[in-house]
C-alpha positions in Angstrom: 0.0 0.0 0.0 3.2 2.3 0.7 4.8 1.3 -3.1 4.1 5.2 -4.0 5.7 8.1 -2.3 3.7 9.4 0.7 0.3 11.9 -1.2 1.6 15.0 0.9 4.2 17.8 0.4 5.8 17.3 3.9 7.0 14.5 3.2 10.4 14.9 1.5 12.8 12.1 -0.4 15.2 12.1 2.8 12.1 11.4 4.8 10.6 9.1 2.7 13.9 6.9 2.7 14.5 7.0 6.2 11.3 5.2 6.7 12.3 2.9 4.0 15.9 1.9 5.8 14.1 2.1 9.3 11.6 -1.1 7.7 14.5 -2.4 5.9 16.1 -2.6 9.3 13.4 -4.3 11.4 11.5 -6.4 8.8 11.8 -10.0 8.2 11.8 -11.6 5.2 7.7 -12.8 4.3 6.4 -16.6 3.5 6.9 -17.7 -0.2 3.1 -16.8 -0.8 2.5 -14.4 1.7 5.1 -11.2 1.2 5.9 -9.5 4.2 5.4 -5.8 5.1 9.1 -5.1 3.6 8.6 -6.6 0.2 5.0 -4.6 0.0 6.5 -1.1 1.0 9.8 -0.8 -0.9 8.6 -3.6 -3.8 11.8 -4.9 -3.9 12.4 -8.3 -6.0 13.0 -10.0 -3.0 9.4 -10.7 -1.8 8.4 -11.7 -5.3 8.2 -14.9 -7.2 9.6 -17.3 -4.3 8.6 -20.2 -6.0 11.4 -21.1 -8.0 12.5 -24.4 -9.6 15.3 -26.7 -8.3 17.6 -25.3 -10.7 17.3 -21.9 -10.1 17.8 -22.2 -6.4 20.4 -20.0 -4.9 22.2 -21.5 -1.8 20.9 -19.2 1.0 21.7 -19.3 5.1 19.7 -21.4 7.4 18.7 -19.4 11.1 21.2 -20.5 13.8 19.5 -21.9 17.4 20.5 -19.5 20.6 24.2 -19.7 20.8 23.3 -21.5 24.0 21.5 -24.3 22.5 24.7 -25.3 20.7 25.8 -28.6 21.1 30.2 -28.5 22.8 30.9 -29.9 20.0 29.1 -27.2 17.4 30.3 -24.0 19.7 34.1 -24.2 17.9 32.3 -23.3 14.9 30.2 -20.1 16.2 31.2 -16.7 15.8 29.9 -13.2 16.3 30.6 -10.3 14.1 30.1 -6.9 14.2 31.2 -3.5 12.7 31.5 0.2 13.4 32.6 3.6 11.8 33.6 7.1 12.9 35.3 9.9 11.6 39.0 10.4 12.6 40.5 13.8 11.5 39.2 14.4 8.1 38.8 10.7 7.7 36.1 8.1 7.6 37.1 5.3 9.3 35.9 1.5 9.5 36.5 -1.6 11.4 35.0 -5.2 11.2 35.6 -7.0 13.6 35.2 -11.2 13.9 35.0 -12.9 18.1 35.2 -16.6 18.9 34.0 -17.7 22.2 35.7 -20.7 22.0 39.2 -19.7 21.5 38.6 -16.2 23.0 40.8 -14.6 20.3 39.3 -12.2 17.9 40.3 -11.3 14.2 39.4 -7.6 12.4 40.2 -5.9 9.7 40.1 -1.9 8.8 39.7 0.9 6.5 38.8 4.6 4.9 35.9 5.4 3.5 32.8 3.4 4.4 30.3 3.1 6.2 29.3 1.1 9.3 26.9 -0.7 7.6 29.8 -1.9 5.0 31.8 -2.6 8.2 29.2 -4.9 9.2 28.6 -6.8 6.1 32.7 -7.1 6.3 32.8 -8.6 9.2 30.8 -11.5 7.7 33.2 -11.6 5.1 35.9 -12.2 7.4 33.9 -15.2 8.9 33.3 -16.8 5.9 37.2 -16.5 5.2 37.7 -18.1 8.4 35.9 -20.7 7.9 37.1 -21.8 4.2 40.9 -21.6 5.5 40.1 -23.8 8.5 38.2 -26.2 6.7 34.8 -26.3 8.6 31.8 -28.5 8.2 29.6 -25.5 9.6 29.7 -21.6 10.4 27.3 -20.3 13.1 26.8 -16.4 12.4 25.9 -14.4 15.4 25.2 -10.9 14.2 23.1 -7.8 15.7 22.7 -6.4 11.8 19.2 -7.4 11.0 20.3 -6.0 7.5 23.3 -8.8 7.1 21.1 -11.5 9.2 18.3 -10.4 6.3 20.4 -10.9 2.8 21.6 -13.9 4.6 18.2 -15.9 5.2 16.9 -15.0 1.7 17.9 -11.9 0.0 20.7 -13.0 -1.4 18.3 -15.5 -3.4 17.2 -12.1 -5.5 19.9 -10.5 -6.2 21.8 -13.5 -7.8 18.3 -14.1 -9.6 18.4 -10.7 -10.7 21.7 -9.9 -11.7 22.7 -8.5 -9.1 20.5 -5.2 -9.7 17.5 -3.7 -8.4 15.2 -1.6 -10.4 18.0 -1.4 -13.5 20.7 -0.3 -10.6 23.5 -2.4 -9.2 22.8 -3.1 -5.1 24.5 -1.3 -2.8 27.9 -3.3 -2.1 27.7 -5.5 -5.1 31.4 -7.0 -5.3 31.1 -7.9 -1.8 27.7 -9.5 -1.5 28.8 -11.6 -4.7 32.0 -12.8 -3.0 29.5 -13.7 0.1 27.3 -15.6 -2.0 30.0 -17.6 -3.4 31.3 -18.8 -0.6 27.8 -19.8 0.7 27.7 -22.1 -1.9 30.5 -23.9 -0.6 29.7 -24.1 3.0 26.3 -24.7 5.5 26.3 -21.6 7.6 23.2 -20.8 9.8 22.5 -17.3 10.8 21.2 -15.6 14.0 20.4 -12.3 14.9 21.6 -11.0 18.2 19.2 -8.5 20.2 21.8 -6.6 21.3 19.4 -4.0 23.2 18.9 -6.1 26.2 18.5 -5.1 29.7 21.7 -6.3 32.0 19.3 -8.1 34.0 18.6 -10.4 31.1 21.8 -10.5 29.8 22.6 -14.3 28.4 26.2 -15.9 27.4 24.5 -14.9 23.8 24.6 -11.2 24.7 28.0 -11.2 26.3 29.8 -12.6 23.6 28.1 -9.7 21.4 29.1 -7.6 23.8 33.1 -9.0 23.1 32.8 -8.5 19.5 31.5 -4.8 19.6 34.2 -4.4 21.4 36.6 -5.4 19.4 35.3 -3.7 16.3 35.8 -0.3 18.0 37.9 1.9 16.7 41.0 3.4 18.4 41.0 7.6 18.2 44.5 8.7 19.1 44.0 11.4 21.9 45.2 14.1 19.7 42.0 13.4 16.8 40.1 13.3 20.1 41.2 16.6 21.2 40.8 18.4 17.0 36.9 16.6 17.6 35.9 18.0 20.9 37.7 21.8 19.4 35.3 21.8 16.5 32.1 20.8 18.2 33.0 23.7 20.6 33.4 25.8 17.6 29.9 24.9 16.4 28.2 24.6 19.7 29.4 28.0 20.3 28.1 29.2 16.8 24.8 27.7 17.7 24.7 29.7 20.8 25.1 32.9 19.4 23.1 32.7 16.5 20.2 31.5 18.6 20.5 34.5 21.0 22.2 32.8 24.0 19.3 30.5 24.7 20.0 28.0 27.4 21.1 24.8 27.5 17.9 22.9 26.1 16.7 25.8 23.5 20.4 25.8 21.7 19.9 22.1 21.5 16.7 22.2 20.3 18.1 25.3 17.7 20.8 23.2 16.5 19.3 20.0 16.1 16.1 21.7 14.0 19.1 22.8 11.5 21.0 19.2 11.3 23.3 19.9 13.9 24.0 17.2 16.2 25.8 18.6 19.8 26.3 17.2 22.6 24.7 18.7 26.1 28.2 18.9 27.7 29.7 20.5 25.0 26.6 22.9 24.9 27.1 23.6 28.7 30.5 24.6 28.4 29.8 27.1 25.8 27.3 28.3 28.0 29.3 28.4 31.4 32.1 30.4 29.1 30.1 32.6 27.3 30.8 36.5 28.4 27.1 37.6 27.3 25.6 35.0 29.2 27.3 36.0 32.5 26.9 39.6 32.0 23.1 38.8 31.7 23.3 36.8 34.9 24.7 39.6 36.7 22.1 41.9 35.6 19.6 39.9 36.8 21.0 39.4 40.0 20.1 43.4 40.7 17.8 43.5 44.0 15.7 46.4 43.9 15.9 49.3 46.1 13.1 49.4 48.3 15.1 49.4 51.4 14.3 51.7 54.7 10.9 52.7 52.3 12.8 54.4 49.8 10.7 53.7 47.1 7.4 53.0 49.1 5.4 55.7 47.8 6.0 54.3 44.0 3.4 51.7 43.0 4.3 48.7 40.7 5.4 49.9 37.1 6.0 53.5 38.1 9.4 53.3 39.0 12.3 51.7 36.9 15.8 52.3 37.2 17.7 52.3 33.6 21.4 51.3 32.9 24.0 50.3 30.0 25.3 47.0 29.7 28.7 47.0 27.3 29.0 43.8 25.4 31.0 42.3 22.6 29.5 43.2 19.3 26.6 41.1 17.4 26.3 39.9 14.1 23.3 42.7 14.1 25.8 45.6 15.1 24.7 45.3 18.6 27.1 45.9 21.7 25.1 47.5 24.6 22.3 45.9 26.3 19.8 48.4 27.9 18.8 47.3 31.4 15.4 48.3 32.8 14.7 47.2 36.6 11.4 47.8 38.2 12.4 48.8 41.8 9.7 47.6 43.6 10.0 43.8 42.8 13.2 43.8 41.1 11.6 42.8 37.4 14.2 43.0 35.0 13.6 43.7 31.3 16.3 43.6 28.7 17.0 45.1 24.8 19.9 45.5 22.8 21.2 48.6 21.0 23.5 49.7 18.7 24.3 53.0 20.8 23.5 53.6 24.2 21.7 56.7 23.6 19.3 58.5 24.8 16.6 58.2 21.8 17.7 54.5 22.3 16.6 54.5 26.0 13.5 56.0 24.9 13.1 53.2 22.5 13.4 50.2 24.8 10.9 51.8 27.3 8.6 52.1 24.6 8.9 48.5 23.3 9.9 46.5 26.7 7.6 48.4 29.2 5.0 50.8 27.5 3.7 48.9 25.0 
């Protein structure tokens, strides 16, 4: 019902793909007559025509039992794979990483320019290449990629079917999913997918061992590429601030994150606890009014302010003065920025702030 794109003019491509990979992500494969949810909303060949003839079957992976259902003899041939990515320097980074809870070692391998989820399809890669050079009769695939555990169980049935294309394109990762598929042929490997989003409370020797190969597929930052990260997203988080009008913490956020920008709350707060606006504004605030001994008794609320200049360092706008107005009799503070501080200025913020 979804094979169109969504009938309304909010909804942009980016959106509409988003939703599309977010499916992709969670879906399962459907029955051979009954397509699932996946193969409906994107109409990709892989939900269609699954009756196919003995000669046109592709090998495909069976689904693996709970790593702890394996047999002592079966658990040698188990392994869990994962992948990540970040961005070191200027640099894309990956890393695929391959753990084996039987012999506790674990084998990766890295590089520039992809993505995680290339990392992750890798990693399985890697397994498969283990396997072959040791000879086994079997490879149990524990993975947390519902994408990889996906092809695995029956996608890769489609693409070989279909060249290896999908709507006239090439698939994403092509040379690698080919070299996967081959090597399927020559081995029985059974698939499981790890929920790796498990309270600690429930956490099984399944879990654990996920837990291993995560984090051996991290990659290492060198402190300096740590310290060049945490510099720029100062430099942005700061950028936010200002341009927002020295918001607080939550706003800027809010600010930033409506524009693409993804920052941190810490690095948020320190631009804020730095910022020499901000603190100037704190202090003005902090004025108590000047009601004591009944000086200003015989003034009623709103008829007596007292008026100041604040000197700050010059806005985007051509702004460097802020004009204070404090209502002395419960200390109200009221606030507008000015080019000059000037007495038509004055005049001006009253007008705008207090009497109208």
């Amino acid at each position: 019902m979804f094979k169109e794109r969504a009938p309304t003019h909010h909804a942009t491509n980016a959106t509409w793909s988003k939703w599309v990979a977010l499916i992709t992500q969670w879906a399962r494969i459907g029955n051979p007559n009954r397509p699932g949810i996946l193969e409906v909303i994107t109409d990709w060949p892989e939900g269609k025509d699954f009756g196919m003839s003995p000669e046109e079957e592709v090998t495909r992976a069976e689904e693996a039992p709970p790593y702890n259902k394996l047999t002592e003899d079966e658990k040698p041939y188990a392994l869990f794979t994962d992948g990540s990515c970040c961005i070191v320097g200027k640099h894309r980074r990956w890393k695929a990483a391959v753990w084996s809870p039987t012999w506790r070692v674990a084998e990766a391998a890295e590089g520039e320019g992809e993505s995680s989820q290339f990392a992750e399809v890798k990693a399985i890669q890697l397994a498969l290449d283990i396997a072959e050079r040791e000879k086994w009769p079997t490879l149990y695939l524990y993975t947390d990629s519902r994408m990889v555990a996906n092809a695995l169980w029956g996608w890769l049935q489609q693409w070989k079917r279909s060249n290896w294309q999908r709507r006239g394109k090439p698939i994403w990762a092509a040379p690698l999913w080919q070299d996967i598929a081959a090597q399927i042929e020559k081995l029985i490997v059974k698939v499981r997918h790890v929920d790796a989003h498990v309270p600690k409370s429930r956490a099984t020797e399944e879990l654990q061992n996920n837990q291993q190969v995560d984090q051996a597929a991290k990659i290492e930052v060198a402190q300096v590429d740590l310290d060049w990260q945490r510099k720029g997203e100062l430099f942005i988080a700061r950028w936010a601030h200002d341009t927002s009008g020295h918001q607080g913490r939550d706003a800027t956020y809010r600010w930033a994150r409506d524009r693409g920008v993804d920052l941190s709350m810490d690095a948020i707060s320190q631009v804020i606890h730095q910022c020499e606006t901000c603190a100037a504004i704190k202090q003005a605030k902090r004025v108590k009014p000047l009601w004591y001994g009944g000086r200003w008794l015989k003034y009623k609320c709103g008829e007596a302010w007292q008026i100041d200049y604040i000197t700050l360092p010059q806005s985007r706008q051509g702004k460097c003065h802020v004009l204070t107005m404090v209502e002395v009799t419960t200390g109200w503070l009221e606030t507008y920025p000015v080019p000059h501080a000037a007495a038509r200025n004055t005049i001006l913020g009253l007008e705008k702030q207090v009497l109208w």
